[in-house]
N, C-alpha and C positions, 0 to 999 in steps of 0.2 A: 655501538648498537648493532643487534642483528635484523636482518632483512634487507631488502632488495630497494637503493634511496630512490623513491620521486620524486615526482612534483605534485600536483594538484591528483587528489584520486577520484574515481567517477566508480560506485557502488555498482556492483552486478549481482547476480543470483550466486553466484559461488563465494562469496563474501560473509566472513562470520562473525565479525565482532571489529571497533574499532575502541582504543584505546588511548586512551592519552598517556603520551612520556613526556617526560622534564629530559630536556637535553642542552647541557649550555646555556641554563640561566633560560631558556626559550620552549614553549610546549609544544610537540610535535603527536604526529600521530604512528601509532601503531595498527596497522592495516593485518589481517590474518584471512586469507582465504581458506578454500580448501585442501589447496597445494602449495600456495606459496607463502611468503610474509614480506609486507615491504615496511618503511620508513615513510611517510611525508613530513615535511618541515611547516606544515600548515598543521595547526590545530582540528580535534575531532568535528567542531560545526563547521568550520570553514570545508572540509571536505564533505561533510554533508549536505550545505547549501551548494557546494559546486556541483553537486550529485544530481542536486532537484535541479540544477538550472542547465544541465547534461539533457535532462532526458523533457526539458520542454516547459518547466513552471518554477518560480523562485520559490522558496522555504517559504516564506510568510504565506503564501499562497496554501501552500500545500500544508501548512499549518491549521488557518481557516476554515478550509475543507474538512480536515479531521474536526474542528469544531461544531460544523454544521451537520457530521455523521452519529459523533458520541456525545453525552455531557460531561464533558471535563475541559479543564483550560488551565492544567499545570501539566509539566512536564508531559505533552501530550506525541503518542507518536505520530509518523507518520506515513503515508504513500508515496514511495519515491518513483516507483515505477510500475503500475495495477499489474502491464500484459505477461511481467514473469513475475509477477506476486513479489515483489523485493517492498517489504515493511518492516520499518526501523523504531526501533522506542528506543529510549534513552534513559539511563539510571539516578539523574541529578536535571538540575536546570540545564539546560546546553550550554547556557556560556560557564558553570563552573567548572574550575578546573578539573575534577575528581568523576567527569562526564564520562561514561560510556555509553557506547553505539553498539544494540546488536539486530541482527535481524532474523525475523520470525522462520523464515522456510528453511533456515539452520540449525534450530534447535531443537533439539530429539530432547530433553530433560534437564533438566536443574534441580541440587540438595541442598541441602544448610548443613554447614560443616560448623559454623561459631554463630555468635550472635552477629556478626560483623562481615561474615565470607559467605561466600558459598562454591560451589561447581557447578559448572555448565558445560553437559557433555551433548556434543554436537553431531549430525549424521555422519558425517565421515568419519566418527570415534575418535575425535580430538575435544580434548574437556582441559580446562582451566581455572584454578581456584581465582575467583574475585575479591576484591574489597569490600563487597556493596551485602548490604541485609538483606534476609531470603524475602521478610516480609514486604519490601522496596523493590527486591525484583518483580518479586508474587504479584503485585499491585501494578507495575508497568506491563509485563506479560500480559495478564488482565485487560488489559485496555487496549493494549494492538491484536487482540483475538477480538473485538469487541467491534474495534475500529475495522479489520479481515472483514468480522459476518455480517455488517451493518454495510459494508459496500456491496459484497459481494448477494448479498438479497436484492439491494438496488438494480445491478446487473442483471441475476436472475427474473425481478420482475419488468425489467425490460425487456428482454430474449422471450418471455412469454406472452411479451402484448405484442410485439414483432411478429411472434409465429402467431398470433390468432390473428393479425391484419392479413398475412398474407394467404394464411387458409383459409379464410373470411368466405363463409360463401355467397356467392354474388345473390344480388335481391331476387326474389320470387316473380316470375313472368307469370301472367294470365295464361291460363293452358290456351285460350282461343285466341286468334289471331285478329291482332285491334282492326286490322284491312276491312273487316266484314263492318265492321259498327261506322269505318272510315266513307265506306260507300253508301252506307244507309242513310248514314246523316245526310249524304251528299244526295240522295234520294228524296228523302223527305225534305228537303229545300226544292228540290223542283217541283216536287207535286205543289208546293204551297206558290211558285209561281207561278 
């Protein structure tokens, strides 16, 4: 096998794709950045739950999440890490074997070459023919652009109620000064004693 062996991988922004190989009767992953390629002896979910549980929330979690953002509840992607934008969709069920991992801020385009393959050419100008159907990809893509603009609105309409709290402008004073109405009153109780 080519690439660089790990252990356990932890997903970053420069990360393009994960792969599954058969090695030894055993599945392992195929890891491809944008400079380098490693090996892990873990399977593709297993590095993707070590990924989510890296940066601070188990998979199921971050599963959930994407539930409660889009409607769907198969093969659904997800958010492994919002503050560099790293979102991952998957080509199959995650635990089947023929599962791939890519992630969104990688991919500059994708064609259909067969009923069955396609390419996927990446920003750095590294492109890969797949296994997987254009229309299966088409349909995941879909949904982690979906899952992208439905958080990233959330955010947005956050940072907007934010900026109007704090340039909120303070309540309307009486242009006169309450002192005058404070001694009058205080007046008008003496005359009445």
């Amino acid at each position: 096998m080519v690439g660089i062996e790990i252990g356990k991988y932890v997903v970053n922004p420069f990360t393009l794709f994960i792969e599954p190989v058969e090695y030894d009767k055993k599945l392992y992953s195929r890891i491809v950045e944008e400079e380098e390629e490693f090996i892990s002896p873990f399977n593709p979910i297993q590095n993707i739950k070590h990924s989510c549980s890296y940066y601070g929330c188990d998979y199921e979690s971050k599963r959930k999440g994407t539930k409660l953002l889009i409607d769907y509840s198969r093969k659904l992607p997800i958010v492994i890490e919002p503050i560099n934008g790293i979102y991952a969709f998957c080509t199959a069920s995650p635990y089947n074997v023929n599962c791939y991992w890519f992630f969104l801020n990688q991919i500059k385009d994708y064609r259909r070459i067969s009923a069955k393959q396609i390419v996927v050419i990446f920003y750095n100008g590294y492109s890969q023919t797949f296994p997987i159907s254009y229309n299966s990809f088409h349909s995941q893509f879909a949904k982690v652009l979906t899952l992208q603009n439905n958080l990233l609105q959330r955010v947005e309409h956050s940072r907007k109620k934010m900026f109007y709290l704090e340039k909120k402008p303070e309540s309307p004073k009486a242009s006169e000064s309450n002192e005058f109405y404070s001694k009058d009153s205080k007046n008008s109780k003496d005359s009445k004693e």
